[in-house]
C-alpha positions in Angstrom: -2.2 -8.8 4.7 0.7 -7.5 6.7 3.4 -5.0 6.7 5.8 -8.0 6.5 4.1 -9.5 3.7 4.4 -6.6 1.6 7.7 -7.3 -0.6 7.4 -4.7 -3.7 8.0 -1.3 -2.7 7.0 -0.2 -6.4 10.2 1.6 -6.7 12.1 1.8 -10.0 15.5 2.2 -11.0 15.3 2.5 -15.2 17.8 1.1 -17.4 21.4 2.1 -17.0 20.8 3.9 -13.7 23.2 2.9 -10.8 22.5 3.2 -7.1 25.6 4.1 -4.9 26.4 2.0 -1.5 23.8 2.2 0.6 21.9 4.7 -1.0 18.0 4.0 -0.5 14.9 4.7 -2.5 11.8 4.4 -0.6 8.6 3.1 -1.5 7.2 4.7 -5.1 10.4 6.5 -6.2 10.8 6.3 -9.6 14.0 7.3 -11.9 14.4 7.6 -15.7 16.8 5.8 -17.6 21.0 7.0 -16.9 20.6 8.4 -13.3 23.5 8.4 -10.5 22.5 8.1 -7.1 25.5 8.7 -5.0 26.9 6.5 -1.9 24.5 7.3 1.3 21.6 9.3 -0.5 18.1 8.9 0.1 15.4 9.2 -2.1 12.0 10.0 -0.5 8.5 8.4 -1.1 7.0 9.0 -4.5 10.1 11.4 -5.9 11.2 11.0 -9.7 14.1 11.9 -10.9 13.9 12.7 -14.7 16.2 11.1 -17.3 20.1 11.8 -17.1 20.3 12.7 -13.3 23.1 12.5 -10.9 22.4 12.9 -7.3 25.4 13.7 -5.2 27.0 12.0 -2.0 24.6 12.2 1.2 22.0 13.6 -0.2 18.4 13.3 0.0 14.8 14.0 -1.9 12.2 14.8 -0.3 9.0 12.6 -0.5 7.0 13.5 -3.5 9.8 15.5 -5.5 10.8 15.9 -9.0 14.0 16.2 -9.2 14.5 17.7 -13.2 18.8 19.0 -12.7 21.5 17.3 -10.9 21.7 17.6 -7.2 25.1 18.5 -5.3 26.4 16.0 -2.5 25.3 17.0 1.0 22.2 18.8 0.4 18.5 18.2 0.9 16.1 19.0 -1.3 12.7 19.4 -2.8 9.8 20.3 -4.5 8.7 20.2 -7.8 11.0 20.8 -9.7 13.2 20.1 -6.5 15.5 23.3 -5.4 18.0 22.6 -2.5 16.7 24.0 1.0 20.0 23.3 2.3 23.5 21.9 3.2 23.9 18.8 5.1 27.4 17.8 7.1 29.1 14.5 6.6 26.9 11.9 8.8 24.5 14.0 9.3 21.3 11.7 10.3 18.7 11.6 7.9 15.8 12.6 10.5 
């Protein structure tokens, strides 16, 4: 099998969450049921973000994270439980 043939990302966004414009979860991220994901965020590989969270505006997860409080737009963060590591400016790229 090939990259291209590989179609389910095992990603899941739980009942009642919504998942801003163009905001991305990558491969294995997982939420609980009632989280925000704001416009432009990124949620890295194999992070979960309990029940009941609202991740902010440009913001991303690192890979692996648990995110267990809200996040603030423009920040990056995580670890387990995820702590922001910094500030981000408007358009910053990701990488």
């Amino acid at each position: 099998m090939s990259c291209t043939e590989i179609l389910n990302t095992l990603s899941s966004l739980d009942h009642d969450s919504v998942l801003g414009d163009f905001a991305s979860l990558a491969p294995g991220a997982r939420t609980g049921g009632s989280c925000r994901i704001g416009k432009l965020s990124a949620i890295g590989i194999g992070a979960v973000l309990v029940h009941n969270i609202c991740v902010g505006e440009e913001a991303v997860i690192g890979a692996g994270s648990t995110v267990m409080k809200d996040v603030d737009s423009l920040v990056v963060a995580y670890g387990t439980p995820a702590k922001v590591i910094r500030k981000r400016e408007s358009g910053e790229r990701y990488l």
